[in-house]
C-alpha positions as CSV (number, residue, x, y, z in Angstrom):
1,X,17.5,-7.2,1.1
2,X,15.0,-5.1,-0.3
3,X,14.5,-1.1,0.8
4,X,11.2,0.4,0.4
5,X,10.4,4.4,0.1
6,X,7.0,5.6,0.1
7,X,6.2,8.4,-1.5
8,X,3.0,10.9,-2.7
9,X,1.4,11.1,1.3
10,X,0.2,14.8,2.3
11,X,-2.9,16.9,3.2
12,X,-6.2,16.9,0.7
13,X,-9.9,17.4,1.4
14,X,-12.4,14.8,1.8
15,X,-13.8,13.8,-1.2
16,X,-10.2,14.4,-2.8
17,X,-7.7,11.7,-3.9
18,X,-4.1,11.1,-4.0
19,X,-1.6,8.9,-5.1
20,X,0.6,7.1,-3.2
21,X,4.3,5.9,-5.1
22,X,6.8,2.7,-3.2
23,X,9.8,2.7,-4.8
24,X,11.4,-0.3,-4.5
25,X,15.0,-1.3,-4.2
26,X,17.0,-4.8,-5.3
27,X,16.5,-7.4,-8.3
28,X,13.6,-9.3,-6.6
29,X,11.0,-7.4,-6.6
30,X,9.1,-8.6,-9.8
31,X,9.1,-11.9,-8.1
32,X,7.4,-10.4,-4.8
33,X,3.8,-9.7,-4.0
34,X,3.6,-6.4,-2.6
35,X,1.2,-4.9,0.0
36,X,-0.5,-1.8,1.5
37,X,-1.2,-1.3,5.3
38,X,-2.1,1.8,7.2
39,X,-1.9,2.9,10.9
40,X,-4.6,5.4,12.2
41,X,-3.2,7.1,15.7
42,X,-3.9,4.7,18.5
43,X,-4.6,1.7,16.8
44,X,-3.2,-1.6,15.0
45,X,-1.7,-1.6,11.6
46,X,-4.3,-2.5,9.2
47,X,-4.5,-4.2,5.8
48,X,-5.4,-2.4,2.8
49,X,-4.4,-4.0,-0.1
50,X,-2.4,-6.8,-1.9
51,X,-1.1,-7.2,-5.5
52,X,0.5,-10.6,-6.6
53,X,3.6,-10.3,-7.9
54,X,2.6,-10.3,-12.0
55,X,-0.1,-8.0,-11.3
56,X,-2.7,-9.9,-12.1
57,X,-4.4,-10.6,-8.7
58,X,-5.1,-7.8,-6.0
59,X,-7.2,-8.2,-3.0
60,X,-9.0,-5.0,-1.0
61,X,-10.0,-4.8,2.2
62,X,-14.1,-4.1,2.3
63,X,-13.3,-0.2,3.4
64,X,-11.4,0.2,0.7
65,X,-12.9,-1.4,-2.5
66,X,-14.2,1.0,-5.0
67,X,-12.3,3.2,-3.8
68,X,-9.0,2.3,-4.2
69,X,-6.4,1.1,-6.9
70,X,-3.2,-0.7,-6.4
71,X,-0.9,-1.2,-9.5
72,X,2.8,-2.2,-10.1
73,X,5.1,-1.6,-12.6
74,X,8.1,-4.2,-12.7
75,X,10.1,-2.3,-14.8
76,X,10.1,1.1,-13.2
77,X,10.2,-1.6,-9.2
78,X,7.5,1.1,-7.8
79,X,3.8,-0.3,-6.5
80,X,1.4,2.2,-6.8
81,X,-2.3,3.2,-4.9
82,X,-4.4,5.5,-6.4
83,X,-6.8,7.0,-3.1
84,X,-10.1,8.5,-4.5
85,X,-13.4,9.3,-2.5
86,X,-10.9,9.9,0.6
87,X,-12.6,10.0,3.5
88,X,-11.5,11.3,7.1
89,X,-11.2,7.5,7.9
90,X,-8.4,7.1,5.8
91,X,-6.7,9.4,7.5
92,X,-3.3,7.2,8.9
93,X,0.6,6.6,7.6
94,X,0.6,4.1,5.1
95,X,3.1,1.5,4.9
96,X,4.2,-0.6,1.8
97,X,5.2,-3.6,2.2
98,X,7.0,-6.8,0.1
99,X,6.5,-10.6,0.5
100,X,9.4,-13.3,0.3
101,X,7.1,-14.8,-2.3
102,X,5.1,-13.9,-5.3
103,X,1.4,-14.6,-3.6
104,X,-0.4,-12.9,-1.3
105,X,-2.5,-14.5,1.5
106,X,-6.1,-13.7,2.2
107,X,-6.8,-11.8,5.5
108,X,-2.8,-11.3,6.0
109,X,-1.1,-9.5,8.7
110,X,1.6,-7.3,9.3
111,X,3.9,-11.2,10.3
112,X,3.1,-12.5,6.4
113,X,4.8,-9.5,4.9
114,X,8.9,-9.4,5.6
115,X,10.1,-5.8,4.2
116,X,8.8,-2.8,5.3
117,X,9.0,1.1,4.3
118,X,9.3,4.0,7.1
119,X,5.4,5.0,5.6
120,X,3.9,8.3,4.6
121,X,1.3,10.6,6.2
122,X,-1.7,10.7,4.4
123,X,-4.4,13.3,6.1
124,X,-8.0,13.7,5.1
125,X,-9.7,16.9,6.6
126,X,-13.6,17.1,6.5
């Protein structure tokens, strides 16, 4: 079993950024790819981003890229997303999220990813 706990969610300005922490409980999760989604009110859970599970490969959706940064540190089990250029858009809970396995599919959805954390608000005003 693995738990997940988002962290680093709040209020900031359009234009702002913010940094969003998962910390990451149980011994497998340097073998897991881990993942990013968000949930805007009223609509499906979307795909942000994906990180392999040796760091080395990440995948962005297209709103997204340039934007923001996922990173991981194995030793520390936390996946990190660094938010800049926040734009009302982004305004939704984000979820993290862990694979079974240490790849991430392209074009994945919520079914590909099997551990999920309770998410965090994250609020852009313009």
């Amino acid at each position: 079993q693995v738990q997940l706990v988002e962290s680093g969610g709040g209020l900031v300005q359009a234009g702002g950024s913010l940094r969003l922490s998962c910390a990451a409980s149980g011994r497998t999760f340097r073998r897991s790819a881990m993942g990013w989604f968000r949930q805007a009110p009223g609509k499906e859970r979307e795909f942000v981003v994906a990180i392999s599970s040796s760091g080395s490969n990440t995948d962005y959706a297209g709103s997204v890229k340039g934007r923001f940064t996922i990173s991981r540190d194995n030793a520390k089990n936390t996946v990190y997303l660094q938010m800049n250029s926040l734009k009302s858009e982004d305004t939704a809970v984000y979820y993290c999220a862990a694979r079974t396995t240490g790849w991430y599919p392209t074009n994945p959805g919520t079914k590909d990813y099997t551990y999920w954390g309770q998410g965090t608000q994250v609020t852009v005003s313009s």
